[in-house]
C-alpha positions as CSV (number, residue, x, y, z in Angstrom):
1,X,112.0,81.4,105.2
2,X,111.9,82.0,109.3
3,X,115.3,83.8,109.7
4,X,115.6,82.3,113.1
5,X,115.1,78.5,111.9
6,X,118.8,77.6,111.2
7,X,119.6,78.2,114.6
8,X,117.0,76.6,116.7
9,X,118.3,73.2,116.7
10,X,121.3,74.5,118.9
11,X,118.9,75.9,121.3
12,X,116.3,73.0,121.3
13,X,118.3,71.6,124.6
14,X,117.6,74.5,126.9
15,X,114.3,75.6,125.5
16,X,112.4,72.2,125.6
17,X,111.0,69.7,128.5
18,X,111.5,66.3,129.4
19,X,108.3,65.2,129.0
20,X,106.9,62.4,126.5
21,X,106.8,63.8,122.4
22,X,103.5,64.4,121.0
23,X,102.1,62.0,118.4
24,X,99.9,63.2,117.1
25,X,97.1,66.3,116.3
26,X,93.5,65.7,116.5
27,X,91.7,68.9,115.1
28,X,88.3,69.5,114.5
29,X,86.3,71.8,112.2
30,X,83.1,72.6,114.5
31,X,81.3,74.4,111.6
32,X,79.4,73.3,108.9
33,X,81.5,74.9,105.8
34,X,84.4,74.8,103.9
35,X,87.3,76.3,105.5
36,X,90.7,76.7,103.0
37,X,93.7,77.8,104.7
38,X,92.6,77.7,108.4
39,X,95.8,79.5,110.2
40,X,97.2,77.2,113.4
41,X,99.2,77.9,115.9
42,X,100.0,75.8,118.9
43,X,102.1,76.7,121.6
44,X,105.8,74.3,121.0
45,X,105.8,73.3,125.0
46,X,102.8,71.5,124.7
47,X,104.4,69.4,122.0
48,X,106.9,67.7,124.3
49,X,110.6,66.6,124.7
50,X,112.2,68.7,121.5
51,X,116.0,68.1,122.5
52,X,117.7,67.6,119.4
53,X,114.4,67.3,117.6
54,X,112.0,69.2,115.5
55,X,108.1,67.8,115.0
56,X,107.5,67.0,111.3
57,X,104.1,67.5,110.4
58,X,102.2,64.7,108.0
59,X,98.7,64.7,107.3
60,X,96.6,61.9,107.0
61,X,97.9,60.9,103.1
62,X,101.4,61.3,104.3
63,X,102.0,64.6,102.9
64,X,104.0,67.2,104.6
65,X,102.8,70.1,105.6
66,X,104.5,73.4,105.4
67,X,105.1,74.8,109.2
68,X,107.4,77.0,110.5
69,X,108.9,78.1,114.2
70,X,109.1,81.2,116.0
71,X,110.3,82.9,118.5
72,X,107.7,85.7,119.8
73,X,109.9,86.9,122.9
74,X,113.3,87.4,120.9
75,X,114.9,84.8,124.0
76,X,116.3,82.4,121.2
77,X,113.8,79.8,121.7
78,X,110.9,79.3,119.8
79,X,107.5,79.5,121.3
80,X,105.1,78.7,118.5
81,X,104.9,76.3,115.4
82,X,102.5,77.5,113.4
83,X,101.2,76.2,110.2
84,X,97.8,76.1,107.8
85,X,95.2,73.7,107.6
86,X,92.2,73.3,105.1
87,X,88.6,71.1,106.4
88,X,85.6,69.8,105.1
89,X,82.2,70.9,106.4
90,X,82.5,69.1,110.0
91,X,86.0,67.5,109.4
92,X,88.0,65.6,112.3
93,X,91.6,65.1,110.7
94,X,94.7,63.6,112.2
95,X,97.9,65.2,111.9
96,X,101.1,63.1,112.6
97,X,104.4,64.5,114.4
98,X,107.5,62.7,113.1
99,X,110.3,64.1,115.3
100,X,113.7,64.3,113.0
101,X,117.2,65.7,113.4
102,X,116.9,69.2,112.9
103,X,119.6,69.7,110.5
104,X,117.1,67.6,108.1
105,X,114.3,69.7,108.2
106,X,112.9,70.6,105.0
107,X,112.4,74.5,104.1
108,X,109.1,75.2,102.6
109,X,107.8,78.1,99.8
110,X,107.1,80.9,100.9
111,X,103.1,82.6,101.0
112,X,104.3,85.5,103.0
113,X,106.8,88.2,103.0
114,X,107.9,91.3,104.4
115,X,109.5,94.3,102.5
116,X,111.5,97.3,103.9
117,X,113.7,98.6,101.3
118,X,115.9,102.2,101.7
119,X,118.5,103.7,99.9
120,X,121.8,102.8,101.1
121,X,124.9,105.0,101.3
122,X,125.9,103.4,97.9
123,X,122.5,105.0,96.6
124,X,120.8,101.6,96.0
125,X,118.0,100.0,97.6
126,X,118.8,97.9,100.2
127,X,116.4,95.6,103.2
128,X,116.7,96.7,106.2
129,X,115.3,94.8,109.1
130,X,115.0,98.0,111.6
131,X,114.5,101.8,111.3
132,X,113.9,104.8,113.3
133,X,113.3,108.1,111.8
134,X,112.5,111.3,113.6
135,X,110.0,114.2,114.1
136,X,112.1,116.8,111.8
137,X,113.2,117.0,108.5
138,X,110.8,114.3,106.7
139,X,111.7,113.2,103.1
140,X,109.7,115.1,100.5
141,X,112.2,115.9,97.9
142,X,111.5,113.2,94.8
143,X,115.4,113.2,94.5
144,X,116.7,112.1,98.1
145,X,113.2,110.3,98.4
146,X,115.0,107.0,100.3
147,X,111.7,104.5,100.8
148,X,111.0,101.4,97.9
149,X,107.6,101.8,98.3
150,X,106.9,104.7,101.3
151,X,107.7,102.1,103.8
152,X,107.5,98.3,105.0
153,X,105.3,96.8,102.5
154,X,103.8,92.7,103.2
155,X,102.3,90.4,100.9
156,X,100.4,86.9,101.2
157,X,99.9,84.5,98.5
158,X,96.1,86.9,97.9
159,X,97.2,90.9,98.8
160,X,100.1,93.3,99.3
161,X,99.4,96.2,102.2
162,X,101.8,99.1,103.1
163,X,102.5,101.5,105.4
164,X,103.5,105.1,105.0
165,X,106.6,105.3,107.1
166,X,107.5,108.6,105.6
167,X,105.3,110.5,108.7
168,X,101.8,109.6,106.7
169,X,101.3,106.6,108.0
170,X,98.4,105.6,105.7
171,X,97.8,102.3,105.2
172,X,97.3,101.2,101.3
173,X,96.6,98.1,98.9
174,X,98.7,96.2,96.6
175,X,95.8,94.3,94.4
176,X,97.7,90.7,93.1
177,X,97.5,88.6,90.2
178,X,99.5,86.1,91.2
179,X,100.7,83.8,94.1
180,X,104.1,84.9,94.1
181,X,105.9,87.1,96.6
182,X,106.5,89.5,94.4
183,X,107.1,93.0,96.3
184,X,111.1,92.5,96.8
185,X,111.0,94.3,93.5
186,X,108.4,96.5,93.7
187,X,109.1,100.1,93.6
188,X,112.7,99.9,92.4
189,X,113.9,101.5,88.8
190,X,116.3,99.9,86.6
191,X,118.9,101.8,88.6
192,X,118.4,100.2,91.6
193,X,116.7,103.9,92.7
194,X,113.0,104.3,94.3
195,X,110.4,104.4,91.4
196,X,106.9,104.6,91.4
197,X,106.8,101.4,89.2
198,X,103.1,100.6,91.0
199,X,100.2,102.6,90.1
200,X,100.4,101.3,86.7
201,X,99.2,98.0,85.4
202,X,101.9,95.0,85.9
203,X,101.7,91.2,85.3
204,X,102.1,90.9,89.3
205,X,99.0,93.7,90.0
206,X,99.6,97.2,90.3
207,X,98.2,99.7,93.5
208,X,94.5,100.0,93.5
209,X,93.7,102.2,96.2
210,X,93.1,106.3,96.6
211,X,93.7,107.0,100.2
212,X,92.8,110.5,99.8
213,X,92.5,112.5,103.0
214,X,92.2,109.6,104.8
215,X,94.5,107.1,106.8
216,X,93.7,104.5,104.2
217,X,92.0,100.8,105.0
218,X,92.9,100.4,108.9
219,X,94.9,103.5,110.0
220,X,94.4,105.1,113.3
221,X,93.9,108.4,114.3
222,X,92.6,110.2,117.4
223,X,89.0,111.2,118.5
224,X,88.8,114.0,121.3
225,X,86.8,117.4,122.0
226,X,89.2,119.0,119.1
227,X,88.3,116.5,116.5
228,X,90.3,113.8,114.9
229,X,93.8,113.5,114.6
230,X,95.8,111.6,112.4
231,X,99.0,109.5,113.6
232,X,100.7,111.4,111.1
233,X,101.0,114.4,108.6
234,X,100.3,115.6,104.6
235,X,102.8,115.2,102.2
236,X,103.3,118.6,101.9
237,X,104.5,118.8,105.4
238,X,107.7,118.3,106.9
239,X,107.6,118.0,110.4
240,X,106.0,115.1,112.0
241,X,103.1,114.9,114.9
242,X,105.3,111.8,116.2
243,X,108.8,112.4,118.0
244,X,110.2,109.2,117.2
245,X,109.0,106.2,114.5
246,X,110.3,102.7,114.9
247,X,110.2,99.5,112.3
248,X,111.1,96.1,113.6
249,X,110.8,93.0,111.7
250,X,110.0,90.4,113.9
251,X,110.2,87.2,111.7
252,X,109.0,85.7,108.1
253,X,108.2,82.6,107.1
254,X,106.7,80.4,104.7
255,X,102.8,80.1,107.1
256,X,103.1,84.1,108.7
257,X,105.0,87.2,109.1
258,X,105.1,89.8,111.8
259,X,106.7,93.4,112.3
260,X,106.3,96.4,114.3
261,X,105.7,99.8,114.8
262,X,106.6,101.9,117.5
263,X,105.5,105.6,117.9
264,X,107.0,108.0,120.5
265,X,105.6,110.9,121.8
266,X,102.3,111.8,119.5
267,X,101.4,115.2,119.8
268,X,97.9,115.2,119.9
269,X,94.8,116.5,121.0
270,X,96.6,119.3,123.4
271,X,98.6,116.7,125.0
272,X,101.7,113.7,124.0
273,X,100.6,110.4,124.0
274,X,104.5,108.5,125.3
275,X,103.9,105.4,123.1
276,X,101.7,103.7,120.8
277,X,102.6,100.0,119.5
278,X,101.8,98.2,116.6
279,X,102.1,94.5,116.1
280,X,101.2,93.5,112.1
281,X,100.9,89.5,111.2
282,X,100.2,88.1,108.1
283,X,99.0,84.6,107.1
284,X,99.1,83.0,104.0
285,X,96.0,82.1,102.8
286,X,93.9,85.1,104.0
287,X,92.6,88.0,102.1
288,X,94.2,90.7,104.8
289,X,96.4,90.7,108.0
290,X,95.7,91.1,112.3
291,X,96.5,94.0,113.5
292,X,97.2,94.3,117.6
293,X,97.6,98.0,119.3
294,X,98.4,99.2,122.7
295,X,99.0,102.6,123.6
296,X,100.0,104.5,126.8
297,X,97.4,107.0,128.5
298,X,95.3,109.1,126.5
299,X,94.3,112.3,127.0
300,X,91.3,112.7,128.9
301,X,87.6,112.1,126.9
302,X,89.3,110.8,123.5
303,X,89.8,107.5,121.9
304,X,91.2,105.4,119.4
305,X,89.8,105.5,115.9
306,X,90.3,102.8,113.2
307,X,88.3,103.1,109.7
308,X,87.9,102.1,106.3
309,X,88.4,105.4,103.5
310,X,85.1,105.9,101.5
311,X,85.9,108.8,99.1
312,X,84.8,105.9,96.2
313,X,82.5,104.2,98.1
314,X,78.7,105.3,96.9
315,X,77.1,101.9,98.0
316,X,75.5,100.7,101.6
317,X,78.0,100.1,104.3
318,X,77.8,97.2,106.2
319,X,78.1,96.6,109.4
320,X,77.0,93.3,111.5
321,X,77.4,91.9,114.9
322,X,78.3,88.2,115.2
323,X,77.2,86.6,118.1
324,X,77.4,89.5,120.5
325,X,81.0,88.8,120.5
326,X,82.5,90.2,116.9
327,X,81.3,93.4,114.9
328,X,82.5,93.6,111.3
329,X,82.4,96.5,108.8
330,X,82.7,96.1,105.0
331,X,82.0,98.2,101.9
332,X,82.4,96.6,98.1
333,X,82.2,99.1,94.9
334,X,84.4,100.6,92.4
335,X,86.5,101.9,94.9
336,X,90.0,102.1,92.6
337,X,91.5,105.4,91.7
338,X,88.9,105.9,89.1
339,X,86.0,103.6,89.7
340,X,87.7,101.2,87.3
341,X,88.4,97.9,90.1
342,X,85.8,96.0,92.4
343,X,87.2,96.5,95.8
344,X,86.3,95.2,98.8
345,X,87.5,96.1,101.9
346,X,86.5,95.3,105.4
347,X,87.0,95.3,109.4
348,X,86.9,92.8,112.2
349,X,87.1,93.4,115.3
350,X,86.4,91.8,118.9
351,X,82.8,93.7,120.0
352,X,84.7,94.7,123.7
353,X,87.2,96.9,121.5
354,X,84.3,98.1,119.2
355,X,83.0,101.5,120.6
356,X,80.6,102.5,118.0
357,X,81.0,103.7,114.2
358,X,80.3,107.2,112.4
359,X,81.6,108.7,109.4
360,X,84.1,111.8,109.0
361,X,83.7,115.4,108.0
362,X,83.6,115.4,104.3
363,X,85.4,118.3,103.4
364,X,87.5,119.7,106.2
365,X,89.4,118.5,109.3
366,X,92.4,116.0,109.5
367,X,90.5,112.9,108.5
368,X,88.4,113.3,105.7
369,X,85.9,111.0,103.7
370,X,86.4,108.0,105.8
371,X,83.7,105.3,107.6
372,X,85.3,105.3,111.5
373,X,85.3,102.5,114.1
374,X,85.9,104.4,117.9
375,X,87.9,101.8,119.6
376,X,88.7,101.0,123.3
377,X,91.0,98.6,125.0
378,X,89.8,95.4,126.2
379,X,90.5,93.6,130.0
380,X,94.2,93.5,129.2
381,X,94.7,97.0,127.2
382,X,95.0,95.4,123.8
383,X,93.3,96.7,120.9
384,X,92.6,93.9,118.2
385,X,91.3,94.1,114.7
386,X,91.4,92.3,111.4
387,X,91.7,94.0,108.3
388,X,90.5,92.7,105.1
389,X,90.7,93.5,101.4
390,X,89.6,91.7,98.2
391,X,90.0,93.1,94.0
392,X,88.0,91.6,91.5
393,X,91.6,90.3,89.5
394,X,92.9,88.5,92.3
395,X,89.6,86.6,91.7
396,X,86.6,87.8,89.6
397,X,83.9,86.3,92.3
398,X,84.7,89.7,93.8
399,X,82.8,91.4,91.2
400,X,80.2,90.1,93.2
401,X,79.5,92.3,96.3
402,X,77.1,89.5,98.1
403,X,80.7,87.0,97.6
404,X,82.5,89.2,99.6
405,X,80.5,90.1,101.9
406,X,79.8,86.3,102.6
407,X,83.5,86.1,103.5
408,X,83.7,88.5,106.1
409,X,80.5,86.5,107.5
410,X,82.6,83.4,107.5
411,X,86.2,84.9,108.4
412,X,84.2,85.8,111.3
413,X,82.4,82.8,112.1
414,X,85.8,81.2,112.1
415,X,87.0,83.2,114.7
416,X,83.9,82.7,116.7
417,X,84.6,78.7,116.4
418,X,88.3,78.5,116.2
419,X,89.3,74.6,114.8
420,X,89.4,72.2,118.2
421,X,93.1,70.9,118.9
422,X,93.6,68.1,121.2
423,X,97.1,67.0,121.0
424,X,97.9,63.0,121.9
């Protein structure tokens, strides 16, 4: 549930027009597929009048359909209502707005979630919504070890993904069974202690994927004259390339989920790169999450680096332009700890950001084994990608390596034809 919902309705007064409530929703499917799960967002202004109101939303048999609203500037207001959507090949639906009391809006289940959990000073596991750790003295020590599961960890009703926080800042898989949020629980012993409880076989799923020298399935790293760096340092080392790291979570609710990550002063490349942002969102629905970046200057001749790890790939990689205006990259093979699991895994990103691809050293350097995507920053200095991941026991179609690939076709083809809103 969207922390922030409970309050809105006392804020609906100041944050919300005079002009005449919205209707209705026409949308419109312009492609000639199936598209489950299509995520929405429309921006809550253009919806009307919202005093002492919120916008129920019913399609056409009358059923409602599961929505939430957020506030992306942290001013108390919400911005967006966003919400999923599934079409027939060519479909033109109607969506109806019934405006009700705010105190009787329903709450809905949730298909995302966000999970930080550290050790408290009572010694248990505890969420936290915010965290900040510095360049020194990183947590190697199994005993004192304080992360659930290495860092924030999110989940959709399809995949789990973390995030090292711990100064690695790799980027791994969770492969699901089931629809459930399940990662609140991940991670934590019977003590109520971190515990790897997760590279081992569970009726949720288990982790399926060997990051090995690498930054994982959509890390970053550095490209420059002396190489690439990481964002980041080995577990064996102590001392961080990063002066500062900061977690934020933004919001969660039933449709999406966002946080951030906020890195001061990288030490890289002979030089210190002031600050890199990340912005992570998750829908339900969607086998992987949207990843936005913006950095401050960096040094002279070097780049951005995004990538997929390969060190279990050993088929074709993949790589496609859609329209002149997307490039994706994919890979599909037994890409598990030990061959075991189908895995596919795969990138999407906006051509203007796409700078042109290569593989890494092998056997030496800082980033090792791993296809690369060098990136740079479009009109506005945003860096944008997708990041997708399938396993075959989330559904066994991803045995099939020509079925995945197919859906990284059409997740981009969707973005290429986003569904048509016209609001009435």
């Amino acid at each position: 549930m969207n922390r922030l919902l409970p309050f809105w309705g006392l804020l609906f007064l100041s944050a919300c027009t005079s002009t005449p409530r919205a209707k209705q929703l026409i949308l419109e499917n312009p492609l000639s597929f199936t598209r489950e799960d299509e995520s929405l967002a429309i921006a809550f202004s253009r919806l009307g009048d919202c005093r002492n109101a919120m916008p129920l939303l019913k399609n056409e048999q009358g059923e409602i359909i599961p929505c939430q609203f957020d506030d992306l500037d942290a001013d108390g207001h919400p911005d967006e209502v966003a919400f999923l959507c599934s079409f027939a090949p060519q479909q033109r639906m109607t969506i109806g707005l019934e405006w009700i009391d705010p105190s009787e809006y329903p709450h809905f289940a949730s298909r995302t979630n966000i999970r930080y959990g550290k050790v408290g000073e009572d010694g248990h596991i505890h969420e936290q919504t915010n965290d900040i750790h510095g360049r020194y003295g990183l947590p190697r020590d199994a005993a004192t070890y304080p992360y659930q599961m290495d860092g924030p960890a999110w989940e959709n009703d399809k995949m789990g993904f973390r995030h090292y926080f711990d100064g690695r800042n790799c980027r791994d898989l969770f492969g699901k069974r089931t629809e459930k949020m399940v990662l609140d629980s991940v991670g934590i012993k019977p003590d109520g202690k971190p515990g790897d409880t997760y590279h081992v076989w569970a009726d949720w799923g288990r982790d399926i994927l060997s990051a090995a020298q690498s930054f994982g399935l959509g890390g970053v790293a550095l490209r420059s004259g002396e190489g690439l760096t990481l964002l980041g340092v080995p577990a064996e080392c102590t001392t961080d390339n990063v002066d500062s790291t900061r977690f934020t979570l933004l919001f969660e609710g039933p449709v999406r989920s966002r946080f951030t990550l906020d890195f001061y002063g990288w030490h890289a490349a002979g030089a210190t790169i002031g600050h890199l942002h990340q912005e992570v969102t998750i829908w339900g629905g969607y086998y992987g999450y949207e990843q936005m970046m913006t950095v401050s200057e960096l040094p002279a001749g070097s780049s951005l680096v995004t990538g997929i790890v390969a060190s279990r790939n050993s088929q074709p990689y993949v790589e496609h332009s859609h329209e002149d205006r997307l490039v994706s990259m994919a890979t599909h093979d037994l890409q598990s700890y030990n061959k075991e699991y189908y895995i596919g895994m795969g990138l999407i990103l906006p051509a203007e950001n796409a700078a042109g691809s290569f593989h890494s050293p092998e056997e030496e350097g800082d980033l090792r084994k791993t296809w690369c995507m060098a990136l740079r920053p479009d009109a506005n200095g945003r860096y944008q990608y997708r990041v997708c991941a399938a396993w075959e026991h989330r559904d066994p179609r991803f045995r099939d390596r020509s079925y995945f690939l197919d859906m990284i076709d059409r997740y981009a083809q969707a973005i290429n034809h986003p569904i048509l809103i016209h609001i009435q």
